[in-house]
C-alpha positions as a LaTeX table, in Angstrom:
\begin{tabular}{lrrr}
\hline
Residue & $x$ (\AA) & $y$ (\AA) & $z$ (\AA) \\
\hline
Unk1 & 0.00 & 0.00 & 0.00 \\
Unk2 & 2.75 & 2.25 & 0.88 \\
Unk3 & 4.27 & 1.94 & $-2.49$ \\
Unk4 & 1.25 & 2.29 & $-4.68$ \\
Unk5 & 0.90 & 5.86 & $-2.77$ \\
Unk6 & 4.41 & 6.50 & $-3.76$ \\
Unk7 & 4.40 & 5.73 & $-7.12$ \\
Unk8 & 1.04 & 7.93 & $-7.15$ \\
Unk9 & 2.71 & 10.38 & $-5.84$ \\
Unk10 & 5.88 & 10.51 & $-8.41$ \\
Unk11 & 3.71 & 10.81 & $-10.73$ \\
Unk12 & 1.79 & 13.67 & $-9.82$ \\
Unk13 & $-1.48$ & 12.00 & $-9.66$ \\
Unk14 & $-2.34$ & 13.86 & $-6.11$ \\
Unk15 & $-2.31$ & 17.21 & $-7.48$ \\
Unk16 & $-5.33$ & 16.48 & $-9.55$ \\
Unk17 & $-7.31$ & 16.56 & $-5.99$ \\
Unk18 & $-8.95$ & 20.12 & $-6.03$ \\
Unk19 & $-10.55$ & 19.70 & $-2.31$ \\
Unk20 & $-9.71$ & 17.27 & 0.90 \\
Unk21 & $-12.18$ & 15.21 & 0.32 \\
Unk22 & $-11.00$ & 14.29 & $-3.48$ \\
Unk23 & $-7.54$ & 13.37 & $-2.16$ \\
Unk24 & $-8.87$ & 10.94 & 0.37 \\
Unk25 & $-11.26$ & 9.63 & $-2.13$ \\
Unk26 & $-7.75$ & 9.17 & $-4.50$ \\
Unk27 & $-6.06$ & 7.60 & $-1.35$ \\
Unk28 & $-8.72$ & 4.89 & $-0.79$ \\
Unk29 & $-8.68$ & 4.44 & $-4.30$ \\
Unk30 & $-5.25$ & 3.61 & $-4.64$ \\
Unk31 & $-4.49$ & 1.66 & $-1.18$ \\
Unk32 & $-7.43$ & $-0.61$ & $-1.84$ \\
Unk33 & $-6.38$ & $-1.31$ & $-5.34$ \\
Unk34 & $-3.64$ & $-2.55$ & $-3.40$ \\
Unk35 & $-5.03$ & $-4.71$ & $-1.12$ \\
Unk36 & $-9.17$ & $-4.91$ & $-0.94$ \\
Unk37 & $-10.43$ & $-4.90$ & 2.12 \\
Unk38 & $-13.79$ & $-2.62$ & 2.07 \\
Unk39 & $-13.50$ & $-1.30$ & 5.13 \\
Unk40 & $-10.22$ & 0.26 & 4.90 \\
Unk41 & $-10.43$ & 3.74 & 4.00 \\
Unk42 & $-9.22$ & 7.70 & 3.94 \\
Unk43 & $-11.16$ & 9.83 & 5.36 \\
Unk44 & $-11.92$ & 13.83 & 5.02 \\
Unk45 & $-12.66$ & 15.36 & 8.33 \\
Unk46 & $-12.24$ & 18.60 & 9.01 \\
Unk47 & $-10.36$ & 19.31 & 12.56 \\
Unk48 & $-10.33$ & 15.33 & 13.09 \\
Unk49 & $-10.65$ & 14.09 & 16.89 \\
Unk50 & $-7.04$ & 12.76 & 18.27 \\
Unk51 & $-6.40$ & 8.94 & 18.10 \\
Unk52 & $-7.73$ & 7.50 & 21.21 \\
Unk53 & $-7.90$ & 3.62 & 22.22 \\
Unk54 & $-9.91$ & 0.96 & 21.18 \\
Unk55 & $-12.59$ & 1.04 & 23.52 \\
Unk56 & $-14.36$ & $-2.20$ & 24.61 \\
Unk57 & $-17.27$ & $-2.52$ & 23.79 \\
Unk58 & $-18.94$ & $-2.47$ & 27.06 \\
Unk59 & $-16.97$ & 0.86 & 27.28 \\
Unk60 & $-19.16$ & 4.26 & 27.17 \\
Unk61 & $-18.74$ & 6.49 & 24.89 \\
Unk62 & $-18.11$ & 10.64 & 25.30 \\
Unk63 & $-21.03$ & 12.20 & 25.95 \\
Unk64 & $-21.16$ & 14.41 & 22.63 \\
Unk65 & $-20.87$ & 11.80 & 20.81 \\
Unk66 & $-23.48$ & 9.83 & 22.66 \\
Unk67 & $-25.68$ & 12.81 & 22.15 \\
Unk68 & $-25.03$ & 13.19 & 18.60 \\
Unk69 & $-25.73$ & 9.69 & 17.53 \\
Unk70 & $-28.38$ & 9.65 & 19.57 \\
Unk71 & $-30.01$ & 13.02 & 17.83 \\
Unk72 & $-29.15$ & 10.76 & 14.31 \\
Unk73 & $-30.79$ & 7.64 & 15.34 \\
Unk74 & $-34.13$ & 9.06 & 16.87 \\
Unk75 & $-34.32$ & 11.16 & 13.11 \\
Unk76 & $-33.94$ & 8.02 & 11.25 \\
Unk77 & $-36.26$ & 5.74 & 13.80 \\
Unk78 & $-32.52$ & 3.88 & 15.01 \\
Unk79 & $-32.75$ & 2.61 & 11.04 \\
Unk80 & $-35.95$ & 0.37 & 11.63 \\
Unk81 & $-37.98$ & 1.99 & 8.67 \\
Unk82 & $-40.67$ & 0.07 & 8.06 \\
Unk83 & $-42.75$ & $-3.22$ & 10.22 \\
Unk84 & $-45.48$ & $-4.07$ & 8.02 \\
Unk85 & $-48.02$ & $-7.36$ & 7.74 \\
Unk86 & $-48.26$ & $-8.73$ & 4.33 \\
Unk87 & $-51.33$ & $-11.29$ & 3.75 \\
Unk88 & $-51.35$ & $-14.43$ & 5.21 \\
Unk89 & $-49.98$ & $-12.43$ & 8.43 \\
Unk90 & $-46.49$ & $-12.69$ & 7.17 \\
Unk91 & $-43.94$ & $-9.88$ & 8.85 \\
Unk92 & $-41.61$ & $-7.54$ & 6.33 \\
Unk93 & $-38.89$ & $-5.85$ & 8.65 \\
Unk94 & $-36.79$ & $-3.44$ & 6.38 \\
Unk95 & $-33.55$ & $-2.48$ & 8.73 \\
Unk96 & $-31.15$ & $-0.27$ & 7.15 \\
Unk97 & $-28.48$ & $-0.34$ & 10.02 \\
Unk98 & $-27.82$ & $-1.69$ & 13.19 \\
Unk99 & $-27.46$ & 1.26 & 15.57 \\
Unk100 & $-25.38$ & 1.44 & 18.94 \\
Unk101 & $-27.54$ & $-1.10$ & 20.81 \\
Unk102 & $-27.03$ & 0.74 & 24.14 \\
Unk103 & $-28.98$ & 4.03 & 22.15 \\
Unk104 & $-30.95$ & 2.31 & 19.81 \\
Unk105 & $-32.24$ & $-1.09$ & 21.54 \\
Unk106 & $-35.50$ & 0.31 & 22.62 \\
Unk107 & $-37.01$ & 0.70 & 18.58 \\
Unk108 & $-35.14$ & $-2.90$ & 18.24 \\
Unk109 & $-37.31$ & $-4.74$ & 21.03 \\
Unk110 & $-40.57$ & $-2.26$ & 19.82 \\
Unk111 & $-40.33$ & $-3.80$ & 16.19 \\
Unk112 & $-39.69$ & $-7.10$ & 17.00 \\
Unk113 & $-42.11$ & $-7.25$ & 19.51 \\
Unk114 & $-44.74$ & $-6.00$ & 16.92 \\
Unk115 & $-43.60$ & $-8.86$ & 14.61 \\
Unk116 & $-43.52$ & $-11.30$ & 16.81 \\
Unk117 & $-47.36$ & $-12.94$ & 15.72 \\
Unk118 & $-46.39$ & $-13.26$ & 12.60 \\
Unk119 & $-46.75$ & $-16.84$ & 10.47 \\
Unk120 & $-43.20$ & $-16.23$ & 8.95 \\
Unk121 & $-41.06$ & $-13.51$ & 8.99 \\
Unk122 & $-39.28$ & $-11.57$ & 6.22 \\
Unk123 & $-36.03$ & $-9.61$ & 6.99 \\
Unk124 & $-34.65$ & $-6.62$ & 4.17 \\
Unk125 & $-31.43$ & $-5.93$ & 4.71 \\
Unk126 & $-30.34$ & $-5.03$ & 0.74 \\
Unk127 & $-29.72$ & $-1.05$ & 1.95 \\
Unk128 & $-27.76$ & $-2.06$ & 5.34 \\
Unk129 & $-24.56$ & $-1.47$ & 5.61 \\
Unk130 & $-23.93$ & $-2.35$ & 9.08 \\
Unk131 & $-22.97$ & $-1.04$ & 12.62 \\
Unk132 & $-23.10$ & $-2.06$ & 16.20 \\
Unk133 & $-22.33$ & $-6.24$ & 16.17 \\
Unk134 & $-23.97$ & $-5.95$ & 20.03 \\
Unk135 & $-27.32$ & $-4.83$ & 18.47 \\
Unk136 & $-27.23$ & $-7.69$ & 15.61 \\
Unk137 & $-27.16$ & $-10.53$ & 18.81 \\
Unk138 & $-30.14$ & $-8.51$ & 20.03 \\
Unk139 & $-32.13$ & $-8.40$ & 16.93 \\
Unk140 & $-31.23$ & $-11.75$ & 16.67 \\
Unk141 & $-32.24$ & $-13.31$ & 19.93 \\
Unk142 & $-35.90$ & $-12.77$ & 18.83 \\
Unk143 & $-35.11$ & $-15.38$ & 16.16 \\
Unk144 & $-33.70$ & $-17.60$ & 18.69 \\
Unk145 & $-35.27$ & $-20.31$ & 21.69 \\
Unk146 & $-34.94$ & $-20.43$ & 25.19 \\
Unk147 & $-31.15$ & $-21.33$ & 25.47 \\
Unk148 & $-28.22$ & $-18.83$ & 24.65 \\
Unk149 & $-26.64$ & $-19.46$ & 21.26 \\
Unk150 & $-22.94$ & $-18.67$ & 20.83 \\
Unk151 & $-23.51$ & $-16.70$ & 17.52 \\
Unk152 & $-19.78$ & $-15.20$ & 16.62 \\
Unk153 & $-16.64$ & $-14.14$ & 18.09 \\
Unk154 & $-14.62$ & $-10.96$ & 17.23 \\
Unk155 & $-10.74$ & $-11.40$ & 17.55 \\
Unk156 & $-8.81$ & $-8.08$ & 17.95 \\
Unk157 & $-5.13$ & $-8.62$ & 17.40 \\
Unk158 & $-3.40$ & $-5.51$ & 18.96 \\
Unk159 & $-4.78$ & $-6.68$ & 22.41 \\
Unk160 & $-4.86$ & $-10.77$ & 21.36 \\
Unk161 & $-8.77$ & $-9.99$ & 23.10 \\
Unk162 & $-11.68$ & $-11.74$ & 21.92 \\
Unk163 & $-15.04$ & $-10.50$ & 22.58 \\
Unk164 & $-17.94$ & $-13.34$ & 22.50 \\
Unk165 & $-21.59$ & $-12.48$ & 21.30 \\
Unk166 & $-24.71$ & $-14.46$ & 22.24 \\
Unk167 & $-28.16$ & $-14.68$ & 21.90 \\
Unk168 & $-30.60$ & $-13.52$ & 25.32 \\
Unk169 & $-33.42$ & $-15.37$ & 25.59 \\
Unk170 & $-34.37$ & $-12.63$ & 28.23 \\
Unk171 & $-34.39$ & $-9.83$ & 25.83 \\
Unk172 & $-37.91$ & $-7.89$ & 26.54 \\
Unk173 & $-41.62$ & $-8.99$ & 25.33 \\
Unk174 & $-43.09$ & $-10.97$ & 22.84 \\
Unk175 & $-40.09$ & $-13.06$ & 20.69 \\
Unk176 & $-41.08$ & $-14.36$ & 16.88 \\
Unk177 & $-38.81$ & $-17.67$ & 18.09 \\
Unk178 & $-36.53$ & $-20.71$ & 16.71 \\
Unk179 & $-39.54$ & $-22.35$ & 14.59 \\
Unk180 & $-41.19$ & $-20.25$ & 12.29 \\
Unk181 & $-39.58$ & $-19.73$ & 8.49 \\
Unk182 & $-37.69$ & $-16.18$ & 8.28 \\
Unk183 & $-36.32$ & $-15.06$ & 4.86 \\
Unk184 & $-33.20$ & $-12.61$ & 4.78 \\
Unk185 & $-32.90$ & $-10.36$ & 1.79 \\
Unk186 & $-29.66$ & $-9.24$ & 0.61 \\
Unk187 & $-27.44$ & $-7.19$ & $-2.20$ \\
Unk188 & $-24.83$ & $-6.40$ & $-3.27$ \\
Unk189 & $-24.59$ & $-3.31$ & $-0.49$ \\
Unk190 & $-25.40$ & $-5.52$ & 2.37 \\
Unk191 & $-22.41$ & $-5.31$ & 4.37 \\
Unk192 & $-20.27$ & $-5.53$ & 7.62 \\
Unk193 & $-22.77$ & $-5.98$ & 10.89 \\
Unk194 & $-25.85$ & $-6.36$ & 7.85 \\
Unk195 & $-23.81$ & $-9.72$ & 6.73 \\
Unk196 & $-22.40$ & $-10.82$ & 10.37 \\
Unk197 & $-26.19$ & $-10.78$ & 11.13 \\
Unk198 & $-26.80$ & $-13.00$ & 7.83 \\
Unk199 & $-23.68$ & $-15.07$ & 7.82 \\
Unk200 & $-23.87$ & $-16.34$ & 11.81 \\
Unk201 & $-28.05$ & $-17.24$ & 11.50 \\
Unk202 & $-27.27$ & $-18.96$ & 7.89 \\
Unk203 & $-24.32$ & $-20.97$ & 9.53 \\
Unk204 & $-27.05$ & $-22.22$ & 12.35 \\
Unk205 & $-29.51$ & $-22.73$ & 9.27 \\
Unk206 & $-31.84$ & $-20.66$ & 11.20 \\
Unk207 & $-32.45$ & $-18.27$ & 8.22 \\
Unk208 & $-32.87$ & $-18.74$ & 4.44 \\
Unk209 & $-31.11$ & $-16.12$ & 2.29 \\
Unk210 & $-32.58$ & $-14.56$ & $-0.62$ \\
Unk211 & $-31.16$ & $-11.92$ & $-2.83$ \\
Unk212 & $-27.61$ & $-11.23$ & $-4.24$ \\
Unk213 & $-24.14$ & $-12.42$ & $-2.93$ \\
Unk214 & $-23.38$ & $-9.47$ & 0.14 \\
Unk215 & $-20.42$ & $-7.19$ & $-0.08$ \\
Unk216 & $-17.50$ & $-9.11$ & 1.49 \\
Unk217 & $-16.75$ & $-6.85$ & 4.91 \\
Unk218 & $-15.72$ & $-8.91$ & 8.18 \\
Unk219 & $-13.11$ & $-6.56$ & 9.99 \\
Unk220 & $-14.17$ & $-4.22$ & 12.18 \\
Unk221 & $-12.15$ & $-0.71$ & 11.86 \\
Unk222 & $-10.32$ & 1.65 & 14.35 \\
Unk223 & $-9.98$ & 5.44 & 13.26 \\
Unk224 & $-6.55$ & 7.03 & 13.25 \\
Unk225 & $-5.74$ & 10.24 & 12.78 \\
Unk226 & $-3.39$ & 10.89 & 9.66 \\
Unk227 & $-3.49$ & 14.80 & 9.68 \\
Unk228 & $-5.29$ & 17.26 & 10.96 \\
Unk229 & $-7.84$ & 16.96 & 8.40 \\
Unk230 & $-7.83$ & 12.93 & 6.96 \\
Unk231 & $-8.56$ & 10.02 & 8.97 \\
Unk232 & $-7.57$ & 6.60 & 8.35 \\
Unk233 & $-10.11$ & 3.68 & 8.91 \\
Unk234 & $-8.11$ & 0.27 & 9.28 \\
Unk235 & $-9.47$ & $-2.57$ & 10.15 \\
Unk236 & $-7.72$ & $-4.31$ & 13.35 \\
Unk237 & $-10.06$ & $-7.65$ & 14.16 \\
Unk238 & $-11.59$ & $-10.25$ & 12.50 \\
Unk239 & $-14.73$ & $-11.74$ & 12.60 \\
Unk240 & $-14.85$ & $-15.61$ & 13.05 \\
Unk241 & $-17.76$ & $-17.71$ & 12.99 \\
Unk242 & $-17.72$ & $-21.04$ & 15.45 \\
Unk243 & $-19.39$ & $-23.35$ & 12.70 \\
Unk244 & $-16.99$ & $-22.26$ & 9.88 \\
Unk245 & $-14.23$ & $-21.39$ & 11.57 \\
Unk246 & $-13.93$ & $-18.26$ & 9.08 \\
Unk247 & $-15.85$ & $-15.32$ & 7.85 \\
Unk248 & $-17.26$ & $-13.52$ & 4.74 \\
Unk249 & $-14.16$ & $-11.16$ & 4.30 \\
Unk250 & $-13.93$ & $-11.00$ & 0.46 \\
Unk251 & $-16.18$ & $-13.70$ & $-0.59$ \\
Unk252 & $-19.59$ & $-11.87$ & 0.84 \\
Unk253 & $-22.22$ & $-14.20$ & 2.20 \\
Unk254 & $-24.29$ & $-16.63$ & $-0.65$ \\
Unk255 & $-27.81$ & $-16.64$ & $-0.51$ \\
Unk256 & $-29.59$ & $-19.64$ & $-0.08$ \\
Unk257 & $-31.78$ & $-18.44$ & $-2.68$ \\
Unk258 & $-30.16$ & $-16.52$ & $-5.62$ \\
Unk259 & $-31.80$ & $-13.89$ & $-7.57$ \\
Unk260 & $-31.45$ & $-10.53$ & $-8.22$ \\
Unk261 & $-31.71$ & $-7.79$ & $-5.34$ \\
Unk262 & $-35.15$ & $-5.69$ & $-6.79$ \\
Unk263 & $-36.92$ & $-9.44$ & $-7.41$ \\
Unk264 & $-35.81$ & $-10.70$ & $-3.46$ \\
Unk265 & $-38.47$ & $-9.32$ & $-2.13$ \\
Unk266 & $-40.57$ & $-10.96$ & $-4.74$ \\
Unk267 & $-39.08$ & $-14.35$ & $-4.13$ \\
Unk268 & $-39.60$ & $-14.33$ & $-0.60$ \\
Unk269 & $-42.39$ & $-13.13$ & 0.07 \\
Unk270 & $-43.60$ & $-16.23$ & $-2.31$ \\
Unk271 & $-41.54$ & $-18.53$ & $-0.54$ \\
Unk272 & $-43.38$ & $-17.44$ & 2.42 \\
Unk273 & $-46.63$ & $-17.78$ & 1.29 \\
Unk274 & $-46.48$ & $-21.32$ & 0.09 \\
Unk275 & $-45.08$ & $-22.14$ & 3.55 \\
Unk276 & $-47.91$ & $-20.59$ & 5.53 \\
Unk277 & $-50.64$ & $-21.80$ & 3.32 \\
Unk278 & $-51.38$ & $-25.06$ & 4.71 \\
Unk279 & $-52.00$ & $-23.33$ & 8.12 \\
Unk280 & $-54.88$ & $-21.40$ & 6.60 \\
Unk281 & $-57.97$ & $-23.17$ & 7.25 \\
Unk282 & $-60.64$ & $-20.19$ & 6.25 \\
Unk283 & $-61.76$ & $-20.95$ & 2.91 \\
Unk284 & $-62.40$ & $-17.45$ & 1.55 \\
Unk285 & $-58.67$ & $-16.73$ & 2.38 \\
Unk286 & $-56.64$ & $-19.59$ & 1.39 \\
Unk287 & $-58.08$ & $-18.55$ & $-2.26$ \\
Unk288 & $-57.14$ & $-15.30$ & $-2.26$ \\
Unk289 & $-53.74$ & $-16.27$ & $-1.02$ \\
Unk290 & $-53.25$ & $-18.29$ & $-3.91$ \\
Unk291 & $-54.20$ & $-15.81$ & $-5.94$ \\
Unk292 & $-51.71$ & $-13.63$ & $-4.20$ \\
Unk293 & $-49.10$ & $-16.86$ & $-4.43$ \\
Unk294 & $-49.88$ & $-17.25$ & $-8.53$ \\
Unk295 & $-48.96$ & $-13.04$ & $-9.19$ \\
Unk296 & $-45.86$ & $-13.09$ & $-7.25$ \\
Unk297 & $-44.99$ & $-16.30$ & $-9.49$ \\
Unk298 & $-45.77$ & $-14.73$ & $-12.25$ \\
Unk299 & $-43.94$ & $-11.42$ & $-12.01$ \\
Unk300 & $-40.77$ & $-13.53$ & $-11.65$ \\
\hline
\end{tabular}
């Protein structure tokens, strides 16, 4: 990496950069070119915050930040935009994050709690890009029975530290549980905590995934401070599964069920339908949800 930015820089190709944020755009450019990991990055910040340690992640954080993310997460509903009940009383969650679980838990246990009657369950992740790996075990645990399940560990290298996440069967109200079918839909942007979520409950075949291959994003990043202005995001952990022993760095998780990301949701909810149906005993129903079953067959 350190040559490629060299030889970019003998070369002149820096001084086409007419603001801050074009140069780090240019620097990412190059240093992943040299080695692709998707979470490494430069940064553009003006009057960028001095390095501080790693915290743990039972650690606090300061509380402007706190306040600010908190601010950001109430204005986008902690990135749970929409809980709605499809016919046959299936459940379509669209998440489009994972937010700091110790700010954002509360909208977590609300929405799963509201889809927690649901026949089957259908999960959109294709516009999450990640965040908080202690709020995917949360989301999670709704998924999950009455025993904790040892879903992933993260290993962080500088400190040789692992930190463990598992289910809680204690977490608050009404839980969907281990039995009933959930579909994941993914993308090609689907990515870090969005496919740790994905990879861990497909490894435990709790989950089937429909949709697109995900993004390929498994180590979790530390900011540091390059210049007063540009911040460097490098990753310093890996994520490891227990069942595979690995992680989806590079190769993205597979969907169970391929097709493309704008006909998942299509797919699914089909897939769904034809595995509540023989539950429905009302006449009148069961024929309009074939009806429903035979158009979502035939738009795909």
């Amino acid at each position: 990496m350190a040559a490629a930015v060299r030889d970019h820089l003998l070369k002149g190709d820096y001084e086409k950069a007419a603001t801050g944020a074009e140069f780090a755009g240019l620097l990412t450019t190059h240093i992943q070119a040299a080695h692709p990991d998707k979470h490494l990055s430069i940064r553009y910040a003006l009057n960028a915050p001095p390095d501080r340690p790693r915290p743990s992640l039972n650690q606090g954080m300061p509380a402007e930040m706190r306040q600010r993310i908190t601010d950001m997460g109430q204005y986008l509903n902690f990135a749970f935009e929409k809980v709605e009940r499809l016919p046959g009383n299936i459940m379509y969650l669209k998440l489009n994050g994972f937010f700091e679980a110790d700010i954002g838990k509360a909208a977590a246990t609300a929405a799963m709690n509201l889809a927690a009657n649901g026949n089957a369950m259908i999960i959109d992740l294709r516009e999450n890009r990640g965040g908080d790996p202690r709020m995917v075990a949360h989301v999670a645990s709704y998924l999950l029975g009455d025993h904790k399940v040892h879903l992933s560990d993260i290993y962080f290298r500088a400190e040789n530290e692992t930190n463990s996440f598992w289910s809680d069967p204690a977490v608050p109200g009404a839980r969907f549980g281990a039995d009933k079918p959930v579909y994941v839909l993914t993308s090609g942007e689907t990515f870090s905590a969005a496919e740790d979520f994905t990879y861990n409950l497909q490894a435990i075949k709790r989950i089937t995934v429909v949709g697109e291959t995900t993004g390929g994003g498994a180590h979790p990043v530390q900011p540091f401070r390059i210049d007063p202005n540009l911040v460097a995001m490098i990753p310093v952990g890996r994520s490891i599964n227990l069942i595979t022993k690995g992680d989806w760095e590079g190769s993205g998780v597979k969907p169970d069920v391929a097709v493309a990301a704008d006909k998942a949701m299509t797919k699914a909810n089909a897939l769904a339908l034809r595995q509540v149906l023989p539950k429905i005993s009302n006449p009148r129903e069961r024929t309009m949800l074939e009806k429903k079953l035979a158009e979502l067959e035939t738009a795909l």
